[in-house]
C-alpha positions as CSV (number, residue, x, y, z in Angstrom):
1,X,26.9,205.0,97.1
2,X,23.9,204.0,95.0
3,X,23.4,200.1,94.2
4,X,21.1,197.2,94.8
5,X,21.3,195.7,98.2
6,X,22.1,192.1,98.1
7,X,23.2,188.8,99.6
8,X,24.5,185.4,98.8
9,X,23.0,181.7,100.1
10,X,24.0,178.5,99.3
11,X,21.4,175.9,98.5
12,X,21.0,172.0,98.7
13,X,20.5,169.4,96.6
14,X,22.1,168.0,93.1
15,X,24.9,170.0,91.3
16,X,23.8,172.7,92.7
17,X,24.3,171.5,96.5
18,X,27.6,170.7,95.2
19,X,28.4,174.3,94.0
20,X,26.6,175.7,97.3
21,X,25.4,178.6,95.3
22,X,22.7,180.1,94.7
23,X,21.8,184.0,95.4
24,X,19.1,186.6,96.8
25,X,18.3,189.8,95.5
26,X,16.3,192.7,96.3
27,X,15.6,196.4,94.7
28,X,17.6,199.4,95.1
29,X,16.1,201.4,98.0
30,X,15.4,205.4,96.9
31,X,16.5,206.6,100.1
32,X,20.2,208.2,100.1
33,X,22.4,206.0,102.2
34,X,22.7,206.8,106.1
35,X,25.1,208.9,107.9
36,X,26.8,206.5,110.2
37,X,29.4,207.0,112.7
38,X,33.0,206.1,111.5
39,X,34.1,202.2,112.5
40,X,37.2,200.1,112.2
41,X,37.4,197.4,109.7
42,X,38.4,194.8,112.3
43,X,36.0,196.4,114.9
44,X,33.0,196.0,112.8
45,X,34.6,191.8,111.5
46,X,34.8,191.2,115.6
47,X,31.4,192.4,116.3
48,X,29.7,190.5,113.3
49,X,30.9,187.6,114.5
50,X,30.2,188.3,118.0
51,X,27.0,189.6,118.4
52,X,23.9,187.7,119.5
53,X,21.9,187.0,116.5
54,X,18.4,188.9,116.9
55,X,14.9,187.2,116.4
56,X,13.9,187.9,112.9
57,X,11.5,186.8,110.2
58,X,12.2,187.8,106.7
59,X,11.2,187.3,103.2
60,X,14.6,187.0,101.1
61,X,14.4,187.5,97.0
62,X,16.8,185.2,95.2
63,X,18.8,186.1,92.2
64,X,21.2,183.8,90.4
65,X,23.4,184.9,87.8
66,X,25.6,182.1,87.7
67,X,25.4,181.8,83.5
68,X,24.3,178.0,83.6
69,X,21.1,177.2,81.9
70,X,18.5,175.4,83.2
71,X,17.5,172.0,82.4
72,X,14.5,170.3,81.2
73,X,13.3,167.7,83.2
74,X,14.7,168.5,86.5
75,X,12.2,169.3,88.6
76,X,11.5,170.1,92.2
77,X,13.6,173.8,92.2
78,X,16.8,172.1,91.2
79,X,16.4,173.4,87.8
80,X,15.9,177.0,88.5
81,X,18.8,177.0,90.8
82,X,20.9,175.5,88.6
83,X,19.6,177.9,85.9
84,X,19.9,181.9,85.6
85,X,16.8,183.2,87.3
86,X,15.1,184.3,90.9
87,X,13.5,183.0,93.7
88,X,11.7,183.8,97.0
89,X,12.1,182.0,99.8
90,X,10.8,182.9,103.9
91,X,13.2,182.4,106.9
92,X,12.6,182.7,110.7
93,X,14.5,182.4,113.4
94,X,13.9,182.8,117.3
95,X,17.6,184.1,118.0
96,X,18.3,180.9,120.4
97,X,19.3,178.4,117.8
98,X,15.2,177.4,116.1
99,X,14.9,178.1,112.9
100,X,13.0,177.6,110.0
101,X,13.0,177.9,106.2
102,X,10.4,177.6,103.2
103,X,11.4,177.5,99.2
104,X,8.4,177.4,96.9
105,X,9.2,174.3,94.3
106,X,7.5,174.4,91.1
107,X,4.5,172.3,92.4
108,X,4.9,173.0,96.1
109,X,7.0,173.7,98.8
110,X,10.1,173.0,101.0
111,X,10.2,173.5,104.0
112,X,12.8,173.0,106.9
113,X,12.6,173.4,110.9
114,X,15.5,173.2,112.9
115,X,13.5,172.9,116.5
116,X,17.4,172.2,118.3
117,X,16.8,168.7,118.8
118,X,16.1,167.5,115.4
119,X,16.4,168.4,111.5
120,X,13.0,168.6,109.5
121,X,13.0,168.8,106.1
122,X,9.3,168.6,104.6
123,X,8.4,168.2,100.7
124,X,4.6,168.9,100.3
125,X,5.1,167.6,96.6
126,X,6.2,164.3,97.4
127,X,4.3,164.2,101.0
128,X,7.7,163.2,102.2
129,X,9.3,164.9,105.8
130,X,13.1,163.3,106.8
131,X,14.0,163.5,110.3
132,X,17.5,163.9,111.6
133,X,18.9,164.2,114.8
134,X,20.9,166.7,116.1
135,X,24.1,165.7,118.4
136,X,24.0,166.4,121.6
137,X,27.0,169.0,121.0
138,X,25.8,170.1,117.9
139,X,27.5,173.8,116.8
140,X,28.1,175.5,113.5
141,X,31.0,173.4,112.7
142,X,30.1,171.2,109.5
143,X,32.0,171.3,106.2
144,X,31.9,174.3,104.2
145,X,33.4,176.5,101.5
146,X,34.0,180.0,101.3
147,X,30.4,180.8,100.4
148,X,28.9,178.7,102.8
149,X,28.7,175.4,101.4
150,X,27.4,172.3,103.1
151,X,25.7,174.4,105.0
152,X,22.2,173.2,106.4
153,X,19.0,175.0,104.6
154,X,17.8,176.0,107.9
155,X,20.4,178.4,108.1
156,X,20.2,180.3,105.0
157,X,19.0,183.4,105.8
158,X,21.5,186.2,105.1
159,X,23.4,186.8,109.0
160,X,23.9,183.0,109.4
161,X,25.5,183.1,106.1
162,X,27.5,186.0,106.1
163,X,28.6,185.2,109.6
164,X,30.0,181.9,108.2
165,X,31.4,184.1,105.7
166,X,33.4,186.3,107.6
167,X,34.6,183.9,109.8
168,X,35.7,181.6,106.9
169,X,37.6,184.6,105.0
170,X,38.9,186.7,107.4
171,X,42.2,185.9,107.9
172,X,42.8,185.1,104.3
173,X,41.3,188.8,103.1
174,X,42.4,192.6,103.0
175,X,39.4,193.8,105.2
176,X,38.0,197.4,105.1
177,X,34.6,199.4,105.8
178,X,33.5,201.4,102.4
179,X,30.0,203.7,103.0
180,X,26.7,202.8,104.1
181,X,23.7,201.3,102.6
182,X,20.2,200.8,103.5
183,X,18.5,197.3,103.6
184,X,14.9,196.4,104.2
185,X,14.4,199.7,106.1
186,X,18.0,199.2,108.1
187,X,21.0,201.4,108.0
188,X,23.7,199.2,107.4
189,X,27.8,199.8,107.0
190,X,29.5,198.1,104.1
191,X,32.5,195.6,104.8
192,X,34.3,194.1,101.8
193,X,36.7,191.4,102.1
194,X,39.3,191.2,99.4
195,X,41.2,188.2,98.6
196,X,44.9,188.1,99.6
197,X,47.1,188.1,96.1
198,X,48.4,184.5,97.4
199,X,45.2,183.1,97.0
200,X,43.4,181.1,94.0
201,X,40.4,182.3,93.3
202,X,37.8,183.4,90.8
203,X,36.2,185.8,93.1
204,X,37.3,189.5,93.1
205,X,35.7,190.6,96.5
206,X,32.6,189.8,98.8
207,X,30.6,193.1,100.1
208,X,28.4,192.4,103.3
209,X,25.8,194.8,104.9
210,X,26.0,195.0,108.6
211,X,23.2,196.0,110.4
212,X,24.4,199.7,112.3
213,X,22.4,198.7,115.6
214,X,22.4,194.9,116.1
215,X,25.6,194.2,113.7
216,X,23.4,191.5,112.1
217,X,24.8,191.1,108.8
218,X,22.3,191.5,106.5
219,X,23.4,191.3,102.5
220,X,26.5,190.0,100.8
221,X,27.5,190.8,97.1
222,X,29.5,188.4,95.3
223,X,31.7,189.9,92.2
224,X,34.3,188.3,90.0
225,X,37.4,189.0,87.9
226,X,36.6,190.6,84.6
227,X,33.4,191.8,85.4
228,X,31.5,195.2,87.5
229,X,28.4,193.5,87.4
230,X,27.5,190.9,90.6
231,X,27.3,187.3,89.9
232,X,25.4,186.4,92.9
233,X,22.8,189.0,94.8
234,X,20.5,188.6,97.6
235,X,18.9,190.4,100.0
236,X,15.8,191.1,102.8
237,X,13.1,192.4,100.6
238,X,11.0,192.1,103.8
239,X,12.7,192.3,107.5
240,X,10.7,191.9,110.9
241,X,13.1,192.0,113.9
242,X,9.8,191.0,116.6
243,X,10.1,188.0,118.1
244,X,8.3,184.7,115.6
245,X,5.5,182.6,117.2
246,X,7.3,179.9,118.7
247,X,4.6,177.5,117.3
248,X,6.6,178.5,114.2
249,X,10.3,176.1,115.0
250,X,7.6,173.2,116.0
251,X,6.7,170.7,113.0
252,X,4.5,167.2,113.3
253,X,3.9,165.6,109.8
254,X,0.3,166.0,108.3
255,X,-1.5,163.2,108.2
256,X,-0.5,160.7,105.3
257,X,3.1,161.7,105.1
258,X,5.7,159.0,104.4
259,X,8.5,159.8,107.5
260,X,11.8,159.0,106.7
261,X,15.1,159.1,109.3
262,X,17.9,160.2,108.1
263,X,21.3,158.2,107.8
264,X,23.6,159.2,110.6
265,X,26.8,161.2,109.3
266,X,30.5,160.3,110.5
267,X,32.5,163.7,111.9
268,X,33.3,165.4,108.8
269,X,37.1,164.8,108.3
270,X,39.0,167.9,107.5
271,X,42.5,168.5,105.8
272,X,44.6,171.3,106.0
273,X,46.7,170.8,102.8
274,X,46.3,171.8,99.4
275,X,47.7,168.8,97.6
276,X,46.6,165.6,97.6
277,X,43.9,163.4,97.9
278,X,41.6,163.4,101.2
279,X,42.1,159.9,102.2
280,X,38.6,159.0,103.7
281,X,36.2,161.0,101.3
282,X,33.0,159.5,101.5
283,X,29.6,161.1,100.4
284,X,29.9,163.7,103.2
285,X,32.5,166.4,102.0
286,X,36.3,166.9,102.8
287,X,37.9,170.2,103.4
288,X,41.1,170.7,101.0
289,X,42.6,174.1,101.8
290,X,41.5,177.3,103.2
291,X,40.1,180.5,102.9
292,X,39.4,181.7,99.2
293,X,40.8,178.8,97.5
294,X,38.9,176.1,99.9
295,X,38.1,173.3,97.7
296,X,35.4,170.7,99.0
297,X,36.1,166.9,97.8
298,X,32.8,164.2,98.3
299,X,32.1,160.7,96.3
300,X,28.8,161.3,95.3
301,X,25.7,158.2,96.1
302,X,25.3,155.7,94.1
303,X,22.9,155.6,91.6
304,X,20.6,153.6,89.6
305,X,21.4,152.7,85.7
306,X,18.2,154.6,84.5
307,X,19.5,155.4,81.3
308,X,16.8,153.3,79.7
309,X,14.1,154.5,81.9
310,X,10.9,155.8,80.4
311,X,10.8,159.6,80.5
312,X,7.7,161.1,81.6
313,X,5.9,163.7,79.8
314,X,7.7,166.7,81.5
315,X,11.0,165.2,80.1
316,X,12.1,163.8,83.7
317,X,13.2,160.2,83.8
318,X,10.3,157.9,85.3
319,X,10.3,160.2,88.1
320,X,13.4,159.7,89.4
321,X,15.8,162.6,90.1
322,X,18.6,163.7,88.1
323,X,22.2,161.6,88.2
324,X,24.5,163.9,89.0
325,X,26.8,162.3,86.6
326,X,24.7,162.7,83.5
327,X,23.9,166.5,84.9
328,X,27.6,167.0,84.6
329,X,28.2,165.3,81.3
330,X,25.1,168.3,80.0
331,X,26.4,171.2,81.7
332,X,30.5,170.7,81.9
333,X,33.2,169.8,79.1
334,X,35.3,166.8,79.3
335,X,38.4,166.9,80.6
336,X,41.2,164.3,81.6
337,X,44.9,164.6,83.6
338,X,46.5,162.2,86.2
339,X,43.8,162.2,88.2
340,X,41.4,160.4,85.4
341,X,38.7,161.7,83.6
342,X,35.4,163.8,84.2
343,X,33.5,167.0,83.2
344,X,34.0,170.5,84.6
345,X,31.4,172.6,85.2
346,X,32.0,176.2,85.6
347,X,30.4,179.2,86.8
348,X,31.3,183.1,87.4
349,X,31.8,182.2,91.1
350,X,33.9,178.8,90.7
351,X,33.6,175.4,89.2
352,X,32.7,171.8,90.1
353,X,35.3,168.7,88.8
354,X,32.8,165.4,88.9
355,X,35.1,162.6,88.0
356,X,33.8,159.1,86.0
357,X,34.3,157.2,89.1
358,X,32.3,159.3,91.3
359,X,34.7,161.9,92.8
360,X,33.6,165.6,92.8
361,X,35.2,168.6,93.8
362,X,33.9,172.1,94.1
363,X,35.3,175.4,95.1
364,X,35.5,179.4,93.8
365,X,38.5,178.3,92.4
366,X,40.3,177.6,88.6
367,X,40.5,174.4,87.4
368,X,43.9,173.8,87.8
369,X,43.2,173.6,92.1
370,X,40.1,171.2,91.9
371,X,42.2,168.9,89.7
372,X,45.0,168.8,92.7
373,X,42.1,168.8,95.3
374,X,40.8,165.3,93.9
375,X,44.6,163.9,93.2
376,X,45.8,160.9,91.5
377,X,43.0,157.8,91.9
């Protein structure tokens, strides 16, 4: 079976953080695919999610065909992830919990080093690194949606996600093993999870590469109703399985750099039902469902009035970073129910309801299961 090899990661920050999408692709390889031996579909789920994640340091292509445009005057990447287009980003990891990730902005870079005691995340732009702690008991438990949302960027690269993935959709999905593939120089089997017909989604089925040898996943596909064509890719375009410098998952701020601590979060509160309201959603998501139709509820921060502000000369607002609320009046349509009012943003892999009062909902999902996610005010 001839196609590109590809894989999905979500990324942070703005509307697009709220989505948790954003995708990595990489060339078709020339090579024919490999002969494997045969595997069970549930064989090859349980040891994806079982084996020991290798050492690895990889350069991962990004490829977003989400059909939003992207907008002038947001700066910083958010733009370009919120728009059609591609990326590169690097990720390493040491196979006992370090890892680290760097995303070229448009003036610099992001970088951020999970060394298992604490978070970093490091702007060169801005000069700016934010520290947070890691509990004591820290796992791989915070809020996320079927693509991975919420998830931190230190854990994008392609197994942590797909991982998460699996795990998320596999009791919810028609599971089965279709060919072989060949990614970054690694024969690979194909899994495809297909969503059960009582769930409510957009998405038609994920595809993920596992590694033959290590079971590492290494490249998810994301396709739609109504369409053959993928509307996330990503994928290894580079993949090194020796072990990284451990100098590497070790960060001290250069010299000059303004160090901020991050606010300590409250246990993510989850909730098992469809319908209703979460009734403690703060800024940190809420769980509303499962599986495919998982919708993910959060008041966003609150923000400055700005709407008089000076605009610099590359459009942006003296400065400042986008409201999320006048990012959704550009890029969704108004809409109204029992619930209140708002704008819906959607995409080929789901939607985001943000709500006049500062509720937002997100999920691969019509519009009709984010408006019963947020409920009646």
């Amino acid at each position: 079976m001839k196609r590109r090899n590809v894989v999905v990661a979500a990324s942070a920050g703005g509307l697009a953080g709220l989505l948790g999408l954003t995708a990595l692709s990489l060339p078709a390889g020339a090579d024919e695919d490999p002969q494997l031996p045969p595997v069970a579909p549930e064989a090859l789920v349980e040891s994806v999610l079982t084996s020991t994640p290798p050492a690895l340091t990889g350069t991962v292509r990004v490829d977003n065909a989400l059909g939003l445009p992207a907008l002038p005057g947001v700066d910083g990447g958010a733009g370009s992830m919120l728009g059609d287009g591609t990326s590169t980003l690097r990720v390493w990891n040491d196979g006992q919990g370090h890892k680290r990730a760097a995303l070229p902005s448009s003036s610099g870079e992001v970088t951020v080093v999970d060394d298992g005691t604490a978070l970093w995340k490091w702007d060169s732009e801005s000069r700016t690194a934010t520290r947070a702690t890691k509990p004591a008991n820290a796992g791989d438990e915070d809020v996320r949606g079927p693509l991975g949302h919420g998830r931190g960027a230190a854990d994008q690269d392609p197994a942590a996600l797909s991982r998460s993935i699996v795990e998320q959709l596999r009791q919810t999905s028609d599971v089965a093993v279709d060919g072989t593939a060949t990614v970054a120089g690694r024969d690979a089997y194909e899994l495809v999870l297909t969503p059960k017909p009582t769930e409510r989604t957009v998405l038609r089925e994920v595809r993920l590469a596992v590694d033959a040898e290590t079971r590492s996943p290494l490249e998810v596909t994301v396709l739609t109703n109504g369409s053959d064509e993928p509307a996330l890719r990503a994928g290894f375009s580079e993949l090194d399985l020796s072990q990284p410098d451990p100098a590497m998952f070790r960060f001290t701020p250069p010299a000059g750099t303004k160090v901020e601590e991050a606010p300590a979060g409250d246990r993510h509160h989850r909730e098992g039902r469809p319908e209703g309201r979460p009734e403690h959603a703060g800024q940190h998501p809420t769980v509303v469902g499962d599986g495919w139709d998982t919708v993910l509820v959060a008041h966003l921060p609150q923000q400055p009035e700005r709407a008089e502000s000076p605009r610099g000369e590359d459009g942006q607002r003296g400065g400042e970073r986008a409201n999320p609320q006048a990012l959704a009046q550009q890029l969704g349509k108004p809409v109204s129910g029992p619930w209140g009012d708002g704008w819906l943003i959607s995409t080929k892999v789901g939607s985001a309801l943000v709500t006049s009062d500062g509720r937002v909902a997100a999920g691969a999902v019509p519009e009709q299961v984010l408006t019963t996610a947020v409920g009646t005010p």
